[in-house]
DRENNUDO-847643 format. One record per residue: residue in one letter; residue number from 1; y, x, z of N, C-alpha, C, O, CB in turn. Coordinates in steps of 0.001 Angstrom, whole numbers, plus 500000, padded with zeros to 6 digits. Each point is the difference from the previous one (the first is absolute). Last residue first. Glycine has a CB too. Layout:
BEGIN
<type A	seq NUM	n.c2 Y	n.c1 X	n.c3 Z	ca.c2 Y	ca.c1 X	ca.c3 Z	c.c2 Y	c.c1 X	c.c3 Z	o.c2 Y	o.c1 X	o.c3 Z	cb.c2 Y	cb.c1 X	cb.c3 Z> $
...
END
This chain:
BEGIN
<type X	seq 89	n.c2 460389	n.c1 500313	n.c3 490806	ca.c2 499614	ca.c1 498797	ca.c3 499160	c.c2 498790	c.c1 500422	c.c3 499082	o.c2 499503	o.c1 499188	o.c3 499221	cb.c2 502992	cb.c1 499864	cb.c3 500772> $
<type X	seq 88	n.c2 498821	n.c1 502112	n.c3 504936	ca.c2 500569	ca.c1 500827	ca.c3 498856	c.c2 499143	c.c1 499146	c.c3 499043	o.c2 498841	o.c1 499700	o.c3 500283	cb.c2 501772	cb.c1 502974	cb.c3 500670> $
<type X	seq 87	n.c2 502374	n.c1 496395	n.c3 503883	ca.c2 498904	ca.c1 499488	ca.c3 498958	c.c2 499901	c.c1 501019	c.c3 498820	o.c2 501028	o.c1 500439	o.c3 499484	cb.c2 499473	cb.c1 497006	cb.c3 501061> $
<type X	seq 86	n.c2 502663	n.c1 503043	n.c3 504161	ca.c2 500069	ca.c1 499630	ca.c3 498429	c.c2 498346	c.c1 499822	c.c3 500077	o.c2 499315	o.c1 500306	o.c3 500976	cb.c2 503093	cb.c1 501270	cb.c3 497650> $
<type X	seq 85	n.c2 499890	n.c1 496709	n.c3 505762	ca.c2 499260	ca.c1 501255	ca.c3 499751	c.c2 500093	c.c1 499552	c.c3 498289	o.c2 500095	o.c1 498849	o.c3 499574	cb.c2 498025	cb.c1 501802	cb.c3 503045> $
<type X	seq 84	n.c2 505329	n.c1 496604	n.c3 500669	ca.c2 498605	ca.c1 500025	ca.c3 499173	c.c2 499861	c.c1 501159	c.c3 499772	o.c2 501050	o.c1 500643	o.c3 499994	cb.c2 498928	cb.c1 497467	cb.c3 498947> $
<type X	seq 83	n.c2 504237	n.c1 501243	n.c3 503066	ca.c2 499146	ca.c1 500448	ca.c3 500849	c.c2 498021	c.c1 500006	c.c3 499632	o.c2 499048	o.c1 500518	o.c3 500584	cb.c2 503417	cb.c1 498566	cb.c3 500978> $
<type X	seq 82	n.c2 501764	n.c1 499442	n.c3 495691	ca.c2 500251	ca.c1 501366	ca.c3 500674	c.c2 498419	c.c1 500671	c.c3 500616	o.c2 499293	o.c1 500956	o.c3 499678	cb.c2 503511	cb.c1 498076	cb.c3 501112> $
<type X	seq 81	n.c2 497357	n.c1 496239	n.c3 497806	ca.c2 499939	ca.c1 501358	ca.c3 499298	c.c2 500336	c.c1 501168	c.c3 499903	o.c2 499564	o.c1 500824	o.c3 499196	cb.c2 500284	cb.c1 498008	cb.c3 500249> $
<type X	seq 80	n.c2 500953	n.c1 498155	n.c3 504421	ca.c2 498646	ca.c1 499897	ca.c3 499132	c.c2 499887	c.c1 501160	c.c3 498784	o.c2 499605	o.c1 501160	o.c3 500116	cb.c2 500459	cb.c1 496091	cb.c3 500343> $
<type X	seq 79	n.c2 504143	n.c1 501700	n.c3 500794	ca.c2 499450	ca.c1 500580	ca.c3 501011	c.c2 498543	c.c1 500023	c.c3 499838	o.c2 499642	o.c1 501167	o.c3 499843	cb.c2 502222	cb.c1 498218	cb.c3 501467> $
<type X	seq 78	n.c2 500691	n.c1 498127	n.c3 495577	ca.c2 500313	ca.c1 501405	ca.c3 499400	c.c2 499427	c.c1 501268	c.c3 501280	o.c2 499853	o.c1 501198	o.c3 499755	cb.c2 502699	cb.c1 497613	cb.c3 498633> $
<type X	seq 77	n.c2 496613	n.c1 496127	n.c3 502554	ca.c2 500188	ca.c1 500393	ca.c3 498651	c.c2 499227	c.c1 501809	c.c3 499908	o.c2 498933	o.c1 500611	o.c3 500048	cb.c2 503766	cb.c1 497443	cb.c3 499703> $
<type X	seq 76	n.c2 499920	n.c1 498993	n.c3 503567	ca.c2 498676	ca.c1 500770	ca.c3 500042	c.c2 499304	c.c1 500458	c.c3 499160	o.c2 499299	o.c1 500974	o.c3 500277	cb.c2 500633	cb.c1 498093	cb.c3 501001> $
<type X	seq 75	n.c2 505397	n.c1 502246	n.c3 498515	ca.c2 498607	ca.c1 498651	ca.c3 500370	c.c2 498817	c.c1 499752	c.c3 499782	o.c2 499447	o.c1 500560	o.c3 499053	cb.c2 501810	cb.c1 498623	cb.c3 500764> $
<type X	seq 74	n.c2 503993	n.c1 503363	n.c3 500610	ca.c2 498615	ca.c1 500286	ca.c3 500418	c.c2 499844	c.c1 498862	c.c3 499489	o.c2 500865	o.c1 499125	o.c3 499997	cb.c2 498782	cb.c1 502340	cb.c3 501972> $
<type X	seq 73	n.c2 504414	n.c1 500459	n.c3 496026	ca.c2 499113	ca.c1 498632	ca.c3 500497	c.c2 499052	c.c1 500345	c.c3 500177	o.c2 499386	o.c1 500469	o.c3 499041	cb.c2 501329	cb.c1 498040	cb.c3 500035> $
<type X	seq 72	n.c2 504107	n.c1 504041	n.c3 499580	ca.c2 498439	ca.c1 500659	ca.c3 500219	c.c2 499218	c.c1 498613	c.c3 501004	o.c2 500180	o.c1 499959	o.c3 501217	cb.c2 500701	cb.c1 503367	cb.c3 498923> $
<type X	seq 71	n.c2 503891	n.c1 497467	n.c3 496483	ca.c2 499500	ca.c1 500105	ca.c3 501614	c.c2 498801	c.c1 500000	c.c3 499496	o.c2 499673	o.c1 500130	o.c3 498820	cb.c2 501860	cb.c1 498654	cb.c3 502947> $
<type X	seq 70	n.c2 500439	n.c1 502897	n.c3 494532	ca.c2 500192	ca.c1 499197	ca.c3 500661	c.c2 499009	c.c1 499742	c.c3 501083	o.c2 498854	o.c1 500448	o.c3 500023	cb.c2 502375	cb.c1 498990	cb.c3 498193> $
<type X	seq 69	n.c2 502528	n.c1 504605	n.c3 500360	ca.c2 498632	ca.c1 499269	ca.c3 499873	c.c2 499289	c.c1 498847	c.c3 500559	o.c2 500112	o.c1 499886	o.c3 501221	cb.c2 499884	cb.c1 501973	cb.c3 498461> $
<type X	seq 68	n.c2 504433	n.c1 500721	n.c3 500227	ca.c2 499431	ca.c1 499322	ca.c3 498627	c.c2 499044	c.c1 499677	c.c3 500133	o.c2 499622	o.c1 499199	o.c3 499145	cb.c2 501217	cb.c1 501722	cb.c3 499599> $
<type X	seq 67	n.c2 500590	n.c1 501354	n.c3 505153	ca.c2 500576	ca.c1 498544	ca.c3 499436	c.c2 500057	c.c1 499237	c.c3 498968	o.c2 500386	o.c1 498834	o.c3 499918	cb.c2 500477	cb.c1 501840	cb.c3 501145> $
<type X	seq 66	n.c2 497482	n.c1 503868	n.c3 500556	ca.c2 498886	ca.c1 499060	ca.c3 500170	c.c2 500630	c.c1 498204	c.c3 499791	o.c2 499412	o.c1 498923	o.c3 499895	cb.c2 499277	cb.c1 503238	cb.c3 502032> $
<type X	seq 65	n.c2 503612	n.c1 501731	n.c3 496867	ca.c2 498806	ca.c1 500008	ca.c3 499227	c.c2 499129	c.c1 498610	c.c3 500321	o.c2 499424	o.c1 499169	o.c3 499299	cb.c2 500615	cb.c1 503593	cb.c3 500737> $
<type X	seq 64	n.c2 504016	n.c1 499008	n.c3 501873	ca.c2 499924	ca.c1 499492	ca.c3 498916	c.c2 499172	c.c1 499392	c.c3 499270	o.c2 500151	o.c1 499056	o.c3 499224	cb.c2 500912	cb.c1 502084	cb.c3 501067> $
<type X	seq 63	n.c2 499628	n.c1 500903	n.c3 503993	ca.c2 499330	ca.c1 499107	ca.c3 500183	c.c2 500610	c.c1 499597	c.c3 498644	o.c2 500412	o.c1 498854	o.c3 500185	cb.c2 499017	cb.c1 500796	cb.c3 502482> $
<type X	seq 62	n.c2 501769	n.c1 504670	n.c3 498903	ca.c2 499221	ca.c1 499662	ca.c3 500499	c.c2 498411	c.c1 498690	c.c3 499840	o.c2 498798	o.c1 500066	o.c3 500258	cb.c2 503620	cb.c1 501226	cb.c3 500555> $
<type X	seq 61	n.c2 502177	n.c1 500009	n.c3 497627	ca.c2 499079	ca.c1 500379	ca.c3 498862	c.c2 498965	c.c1 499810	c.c3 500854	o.c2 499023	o.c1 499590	o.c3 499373	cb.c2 502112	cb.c1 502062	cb.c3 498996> $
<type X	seq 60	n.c2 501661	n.c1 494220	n.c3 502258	ca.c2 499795	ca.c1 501414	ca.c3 500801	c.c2 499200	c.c1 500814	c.c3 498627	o.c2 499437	o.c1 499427	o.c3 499067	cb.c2 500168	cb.c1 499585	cb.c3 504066> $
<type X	seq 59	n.c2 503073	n.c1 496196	n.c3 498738	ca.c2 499336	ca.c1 500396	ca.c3 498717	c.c2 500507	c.c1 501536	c.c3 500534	o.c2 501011	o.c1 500447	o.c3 500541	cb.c2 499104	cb.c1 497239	cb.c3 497196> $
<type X	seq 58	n.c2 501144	n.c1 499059	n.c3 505394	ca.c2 498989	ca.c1 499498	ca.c3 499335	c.c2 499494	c.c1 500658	c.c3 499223	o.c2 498815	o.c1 499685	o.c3 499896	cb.c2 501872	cb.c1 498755	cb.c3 500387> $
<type X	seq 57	n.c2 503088	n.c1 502575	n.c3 501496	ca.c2 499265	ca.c1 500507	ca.c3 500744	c.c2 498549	c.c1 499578	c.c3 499552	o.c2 499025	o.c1 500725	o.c3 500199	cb.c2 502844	cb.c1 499392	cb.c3 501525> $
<type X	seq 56	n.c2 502926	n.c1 498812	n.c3 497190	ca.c2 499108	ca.c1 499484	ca.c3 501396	c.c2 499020	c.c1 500520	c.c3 500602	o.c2 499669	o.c1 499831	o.c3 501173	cb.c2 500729	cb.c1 498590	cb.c3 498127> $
<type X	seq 55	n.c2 501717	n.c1 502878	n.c3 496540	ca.c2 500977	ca.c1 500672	ca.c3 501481	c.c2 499525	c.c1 499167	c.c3 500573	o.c2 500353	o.c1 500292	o.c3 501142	cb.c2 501878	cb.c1 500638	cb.c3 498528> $
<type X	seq 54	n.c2 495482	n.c1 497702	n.c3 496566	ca.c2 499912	ca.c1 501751	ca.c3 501106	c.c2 500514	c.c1 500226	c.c3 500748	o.c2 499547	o.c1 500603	o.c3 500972	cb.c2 500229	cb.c1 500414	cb.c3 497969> $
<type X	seq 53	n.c2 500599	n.c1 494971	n.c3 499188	ca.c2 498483	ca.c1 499929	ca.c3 500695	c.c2 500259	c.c1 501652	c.c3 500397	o.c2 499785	o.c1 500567	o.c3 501071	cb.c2 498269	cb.c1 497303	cb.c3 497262> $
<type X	seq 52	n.c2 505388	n.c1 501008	n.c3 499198	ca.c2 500023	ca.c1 499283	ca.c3 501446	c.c2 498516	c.c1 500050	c.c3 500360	o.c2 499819	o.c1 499665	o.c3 501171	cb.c2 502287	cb.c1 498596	cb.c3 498476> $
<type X	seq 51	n.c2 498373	n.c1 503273	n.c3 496236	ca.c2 500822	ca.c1 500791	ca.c3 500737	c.c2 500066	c.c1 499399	c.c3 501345	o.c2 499942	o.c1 500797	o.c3 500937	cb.c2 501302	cb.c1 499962	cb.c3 497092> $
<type X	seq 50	n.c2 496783	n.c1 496502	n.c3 498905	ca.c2 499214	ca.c1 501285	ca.c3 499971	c.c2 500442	c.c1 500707	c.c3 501067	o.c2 499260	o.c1 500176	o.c3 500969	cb.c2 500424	cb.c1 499945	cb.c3 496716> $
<type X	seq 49	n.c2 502805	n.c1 496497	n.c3 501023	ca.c2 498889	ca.c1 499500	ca.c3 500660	c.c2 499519	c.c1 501113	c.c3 500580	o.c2 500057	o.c1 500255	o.c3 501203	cb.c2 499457	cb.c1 497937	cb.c3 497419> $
<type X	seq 48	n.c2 503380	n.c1 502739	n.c3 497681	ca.c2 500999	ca.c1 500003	ca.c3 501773	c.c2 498737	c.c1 499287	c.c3 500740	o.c2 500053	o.c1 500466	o.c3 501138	cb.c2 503199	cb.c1 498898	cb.c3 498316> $
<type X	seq 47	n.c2 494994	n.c1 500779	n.c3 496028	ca.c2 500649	ca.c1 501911	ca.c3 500732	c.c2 500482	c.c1 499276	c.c3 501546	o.c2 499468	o.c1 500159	o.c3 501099	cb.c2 502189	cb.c1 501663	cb.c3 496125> $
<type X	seq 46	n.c2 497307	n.c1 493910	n.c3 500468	ca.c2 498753	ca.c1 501353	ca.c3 500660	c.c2 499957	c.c1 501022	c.c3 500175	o.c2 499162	o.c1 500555	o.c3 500711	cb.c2 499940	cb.c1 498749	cb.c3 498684> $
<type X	seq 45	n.c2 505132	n.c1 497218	n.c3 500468	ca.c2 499537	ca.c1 500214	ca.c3 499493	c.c2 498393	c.c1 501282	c.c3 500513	o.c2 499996	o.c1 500915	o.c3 500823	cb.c2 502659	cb.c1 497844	cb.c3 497953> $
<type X	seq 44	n.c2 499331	n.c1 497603	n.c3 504530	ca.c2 500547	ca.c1 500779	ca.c3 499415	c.c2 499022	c.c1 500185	c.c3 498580	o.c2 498972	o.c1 499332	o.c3 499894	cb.c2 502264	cb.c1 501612	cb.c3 502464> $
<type X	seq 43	n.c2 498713	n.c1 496539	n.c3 501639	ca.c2 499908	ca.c1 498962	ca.c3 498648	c.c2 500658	c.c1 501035	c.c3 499231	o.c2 500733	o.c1 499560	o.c3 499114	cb.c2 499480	cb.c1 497697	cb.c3 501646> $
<type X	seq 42	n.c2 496868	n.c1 503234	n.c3 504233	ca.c2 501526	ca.c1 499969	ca.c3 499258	c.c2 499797	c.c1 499199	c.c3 498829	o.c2 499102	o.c1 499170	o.c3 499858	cb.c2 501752	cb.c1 503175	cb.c3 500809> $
<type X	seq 41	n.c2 495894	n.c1 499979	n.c3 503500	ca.c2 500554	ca.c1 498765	ca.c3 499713	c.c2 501191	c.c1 500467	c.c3 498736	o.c2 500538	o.c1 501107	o.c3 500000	cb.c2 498929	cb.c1 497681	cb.c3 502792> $
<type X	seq 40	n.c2 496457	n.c1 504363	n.c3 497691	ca.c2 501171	ca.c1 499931	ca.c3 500484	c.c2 500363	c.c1 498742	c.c3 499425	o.c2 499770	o.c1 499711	o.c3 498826	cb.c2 500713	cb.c1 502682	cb.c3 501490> $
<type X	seq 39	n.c2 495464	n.c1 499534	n.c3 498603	ca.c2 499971	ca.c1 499737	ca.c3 501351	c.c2 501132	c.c1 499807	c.c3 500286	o.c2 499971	o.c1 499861	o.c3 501222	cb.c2 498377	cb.c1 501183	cb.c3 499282> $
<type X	seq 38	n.c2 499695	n.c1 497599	n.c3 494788	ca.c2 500829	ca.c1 500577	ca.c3 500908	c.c2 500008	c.c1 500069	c.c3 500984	o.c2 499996	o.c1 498862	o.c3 500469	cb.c2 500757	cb.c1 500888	cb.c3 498562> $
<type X	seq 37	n.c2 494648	n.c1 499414	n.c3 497487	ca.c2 501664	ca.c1 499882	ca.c3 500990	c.c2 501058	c.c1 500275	c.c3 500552	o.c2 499585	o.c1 500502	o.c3 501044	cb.c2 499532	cb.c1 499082	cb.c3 499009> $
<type X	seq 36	n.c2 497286	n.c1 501570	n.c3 495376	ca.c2 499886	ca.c1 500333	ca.c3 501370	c.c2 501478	c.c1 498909	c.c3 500755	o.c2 501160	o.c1 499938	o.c3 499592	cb.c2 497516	cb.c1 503162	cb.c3 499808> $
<type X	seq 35	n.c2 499861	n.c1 497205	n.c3 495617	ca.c2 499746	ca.c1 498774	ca.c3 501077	c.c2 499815	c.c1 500714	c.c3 501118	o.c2 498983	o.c1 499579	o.c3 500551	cb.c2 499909	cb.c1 498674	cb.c3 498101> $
<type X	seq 34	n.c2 502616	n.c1 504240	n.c3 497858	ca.c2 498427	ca.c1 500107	ca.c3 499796	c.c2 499625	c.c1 499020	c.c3 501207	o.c2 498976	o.c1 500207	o.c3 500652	cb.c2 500667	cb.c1 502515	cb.c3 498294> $
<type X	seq 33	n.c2 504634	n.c1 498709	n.c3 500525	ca.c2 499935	ca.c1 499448	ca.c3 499145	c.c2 498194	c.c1 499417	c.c3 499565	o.c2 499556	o.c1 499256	o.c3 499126	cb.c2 503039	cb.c1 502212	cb.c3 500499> $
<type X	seq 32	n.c2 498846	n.c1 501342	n.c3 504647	ca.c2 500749	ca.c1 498196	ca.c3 499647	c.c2 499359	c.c1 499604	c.c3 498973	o.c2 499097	o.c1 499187	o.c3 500196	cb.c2 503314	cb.c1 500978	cb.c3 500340> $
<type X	seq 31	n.c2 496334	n.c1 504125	n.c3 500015	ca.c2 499344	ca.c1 498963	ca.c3 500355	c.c2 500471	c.c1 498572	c.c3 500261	o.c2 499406	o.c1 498922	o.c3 500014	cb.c2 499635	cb.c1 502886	cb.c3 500616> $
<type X	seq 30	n.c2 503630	n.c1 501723	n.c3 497463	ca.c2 498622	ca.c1 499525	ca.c3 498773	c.c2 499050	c.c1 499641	c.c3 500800	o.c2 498968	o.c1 499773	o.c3 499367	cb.c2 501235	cb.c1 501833	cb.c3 498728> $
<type X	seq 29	n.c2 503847	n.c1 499103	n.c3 504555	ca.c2 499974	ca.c1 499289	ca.c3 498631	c.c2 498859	c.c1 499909	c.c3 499063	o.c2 499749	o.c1 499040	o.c3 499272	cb.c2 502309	cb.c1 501592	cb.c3 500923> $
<type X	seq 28	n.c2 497461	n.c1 502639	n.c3 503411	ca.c2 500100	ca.c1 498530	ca.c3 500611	c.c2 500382	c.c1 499267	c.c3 498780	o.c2 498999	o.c1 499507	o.c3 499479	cb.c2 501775	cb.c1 500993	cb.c3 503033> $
<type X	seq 27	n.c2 499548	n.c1 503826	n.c3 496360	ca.c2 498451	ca.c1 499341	ca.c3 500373	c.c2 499798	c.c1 498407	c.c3 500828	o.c2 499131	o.c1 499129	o.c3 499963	cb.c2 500330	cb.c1 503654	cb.c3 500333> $
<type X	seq 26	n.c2 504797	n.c1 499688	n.c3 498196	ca.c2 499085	ca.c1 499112	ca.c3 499331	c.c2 498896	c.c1 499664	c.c3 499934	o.c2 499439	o.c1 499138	o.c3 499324	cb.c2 501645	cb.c1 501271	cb.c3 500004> $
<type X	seq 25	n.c2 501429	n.c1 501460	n.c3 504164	ca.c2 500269	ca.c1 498777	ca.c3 500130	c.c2 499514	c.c1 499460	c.c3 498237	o.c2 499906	o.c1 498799	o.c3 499749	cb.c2 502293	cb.c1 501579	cb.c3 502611> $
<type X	seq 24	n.c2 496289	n.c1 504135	n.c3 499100	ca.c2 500008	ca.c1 498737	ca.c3 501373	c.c2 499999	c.c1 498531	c.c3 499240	o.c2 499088	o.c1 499195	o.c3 499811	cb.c2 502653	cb.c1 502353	cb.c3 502131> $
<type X	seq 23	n.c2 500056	n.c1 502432	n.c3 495891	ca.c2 498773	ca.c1 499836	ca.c3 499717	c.c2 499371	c.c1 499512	c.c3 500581	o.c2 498902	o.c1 499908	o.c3 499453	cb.c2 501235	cb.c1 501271	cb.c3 499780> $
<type X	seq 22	n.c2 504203	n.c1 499198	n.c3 501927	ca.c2 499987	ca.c1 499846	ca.c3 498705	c.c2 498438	c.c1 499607	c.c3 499437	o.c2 499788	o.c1 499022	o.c3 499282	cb.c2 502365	cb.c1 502671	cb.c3 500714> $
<type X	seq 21	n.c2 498867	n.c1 500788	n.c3 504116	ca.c2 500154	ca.c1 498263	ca.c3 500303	c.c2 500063	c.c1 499343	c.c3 498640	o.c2 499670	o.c1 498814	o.c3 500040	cb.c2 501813	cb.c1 501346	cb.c3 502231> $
<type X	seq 20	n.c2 497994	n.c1 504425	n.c3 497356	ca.c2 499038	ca.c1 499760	ca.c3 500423	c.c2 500429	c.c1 498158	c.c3 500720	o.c2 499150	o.c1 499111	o.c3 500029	cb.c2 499996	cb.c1 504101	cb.c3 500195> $
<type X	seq 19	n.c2 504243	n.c1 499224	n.c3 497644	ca.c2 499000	ca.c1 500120	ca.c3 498966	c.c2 498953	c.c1 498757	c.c3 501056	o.c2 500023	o.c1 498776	o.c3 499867	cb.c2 500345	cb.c1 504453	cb.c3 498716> $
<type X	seq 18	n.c2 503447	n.c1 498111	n.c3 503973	ca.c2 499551	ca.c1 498890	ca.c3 499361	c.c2 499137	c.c1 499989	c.c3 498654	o.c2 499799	o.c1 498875	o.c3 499544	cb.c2 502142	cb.c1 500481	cb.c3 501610> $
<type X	seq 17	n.c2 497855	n.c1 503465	n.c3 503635	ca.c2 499665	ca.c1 499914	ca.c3 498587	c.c2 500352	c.c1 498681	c.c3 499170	o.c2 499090	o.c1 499198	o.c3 499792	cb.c2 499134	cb.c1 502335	cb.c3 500959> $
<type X	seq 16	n.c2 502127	n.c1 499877	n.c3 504231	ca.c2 501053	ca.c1 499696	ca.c3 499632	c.c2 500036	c.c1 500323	c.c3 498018	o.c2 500990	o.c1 500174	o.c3 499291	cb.c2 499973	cb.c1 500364	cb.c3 503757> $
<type X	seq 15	n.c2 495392	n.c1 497311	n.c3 501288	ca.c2 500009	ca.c1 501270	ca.c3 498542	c.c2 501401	c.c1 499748	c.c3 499977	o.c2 500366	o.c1 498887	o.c3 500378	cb.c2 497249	cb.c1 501033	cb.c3 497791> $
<type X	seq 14	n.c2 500113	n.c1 496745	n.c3 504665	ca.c2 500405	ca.c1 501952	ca.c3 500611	c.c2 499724	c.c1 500657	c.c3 498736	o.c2 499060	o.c1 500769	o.c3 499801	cb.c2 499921	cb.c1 499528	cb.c3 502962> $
<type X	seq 13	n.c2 501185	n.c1 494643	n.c3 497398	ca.c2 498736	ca.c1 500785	ca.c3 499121	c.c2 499963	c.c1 501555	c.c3 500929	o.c2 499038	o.c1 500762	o.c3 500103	cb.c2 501523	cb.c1 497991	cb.c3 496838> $
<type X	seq 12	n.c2 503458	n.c1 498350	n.c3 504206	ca.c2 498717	ca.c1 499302	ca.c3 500217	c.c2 498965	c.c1 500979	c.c3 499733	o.c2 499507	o.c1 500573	o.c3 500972	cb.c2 501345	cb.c1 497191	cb.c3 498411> $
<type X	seq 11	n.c2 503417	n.c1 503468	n.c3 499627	ca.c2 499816	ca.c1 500229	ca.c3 501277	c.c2 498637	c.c1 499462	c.c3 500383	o.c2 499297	o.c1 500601	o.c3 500813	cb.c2 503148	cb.c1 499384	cb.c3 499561> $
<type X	seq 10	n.c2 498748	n.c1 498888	n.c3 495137	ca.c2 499506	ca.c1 501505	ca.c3 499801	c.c2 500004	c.c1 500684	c.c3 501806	o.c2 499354	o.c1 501023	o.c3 500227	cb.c2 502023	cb.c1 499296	cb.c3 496676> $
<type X	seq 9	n.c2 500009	n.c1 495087	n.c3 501839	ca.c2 498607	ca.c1 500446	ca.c3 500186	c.c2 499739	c.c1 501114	c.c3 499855	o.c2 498845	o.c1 500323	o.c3 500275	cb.c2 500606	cb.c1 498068	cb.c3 499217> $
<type X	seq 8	n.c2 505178	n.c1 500417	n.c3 501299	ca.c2 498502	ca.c1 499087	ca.c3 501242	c.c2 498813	c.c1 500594	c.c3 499640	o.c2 499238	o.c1 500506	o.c3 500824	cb.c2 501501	cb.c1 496887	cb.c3 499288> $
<type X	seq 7	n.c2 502540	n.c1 504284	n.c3 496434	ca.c2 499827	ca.c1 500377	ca.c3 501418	c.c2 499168	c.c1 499728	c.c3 501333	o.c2 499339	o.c1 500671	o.c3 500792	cb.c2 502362	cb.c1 499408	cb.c3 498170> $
<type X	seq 6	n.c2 499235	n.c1 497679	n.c3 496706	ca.c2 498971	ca.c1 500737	ca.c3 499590	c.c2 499849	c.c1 501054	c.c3 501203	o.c2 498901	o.c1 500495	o.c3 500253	cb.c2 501516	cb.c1 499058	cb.c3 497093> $
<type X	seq 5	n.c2 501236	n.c1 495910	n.c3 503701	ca.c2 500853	ca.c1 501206	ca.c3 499502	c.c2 498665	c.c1 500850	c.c3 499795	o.c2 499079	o.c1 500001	o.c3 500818	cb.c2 503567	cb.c1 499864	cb.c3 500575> $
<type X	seq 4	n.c2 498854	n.c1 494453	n.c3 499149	ca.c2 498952	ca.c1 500655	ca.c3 500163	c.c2 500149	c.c1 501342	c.c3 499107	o.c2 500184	o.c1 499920	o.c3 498785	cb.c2 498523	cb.c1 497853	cb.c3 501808> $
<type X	seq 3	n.c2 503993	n.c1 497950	n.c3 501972	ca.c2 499577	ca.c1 500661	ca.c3 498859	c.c2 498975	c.c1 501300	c.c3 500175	o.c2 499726	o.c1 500491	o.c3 501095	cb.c2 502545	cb.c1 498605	cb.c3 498062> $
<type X	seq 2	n.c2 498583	n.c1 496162	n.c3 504031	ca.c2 500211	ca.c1 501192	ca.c3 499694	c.c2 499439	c.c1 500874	c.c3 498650	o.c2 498831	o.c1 499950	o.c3 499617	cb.c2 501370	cb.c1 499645	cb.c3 502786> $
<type X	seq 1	n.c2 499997	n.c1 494905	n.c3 498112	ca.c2 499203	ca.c1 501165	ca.c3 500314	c.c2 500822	c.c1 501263	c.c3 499759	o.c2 500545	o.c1 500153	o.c3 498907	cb.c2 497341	cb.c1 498601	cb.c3 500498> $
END
């Protein structure tokens, strides 16, 4: 695999701030470490993981947020009680 230049991603993000890719890429690490996945193939350590999901393009301030969180399961369930009227006890 090609190496991976704090350059790829700071062209990726459009900031030429590395503070601000700084505060990116540990937000992605403390969702690694908090069982999130990697979107980038490799067997690297989780900074250079991290870093390859951005200069891909995968990890955004855009879309940080919503990548820690975990997906979202309709079912009929939770649609029902959505859609039940409250009760006042």
């Amino acid at each position: 695999m090609a190496r991976i230049t704090v350059e790829d991603c700071l062209s990726q993000i459009g900031n030429e701030n590395r503070f601000a890719l700084i505060h990116l890429g540990v937000a992605r690490v403390k969702q690694h470490r908090k069982g999130q996945p990697f979107l980038a193939k490799g067997k690297n350590k989780e900074t250079v993981m991290t870093l390859r999901e951005i200069a891909a393009g995968q990890v955004t301030f855009d879309n940080i947020k919503s990548l820690g969180q975990p997906p979202q399961v309709e079912t009929e369930e939770t649609e029902a009680e959505a859609s039940a009227p409250e009760t006042a006890s």
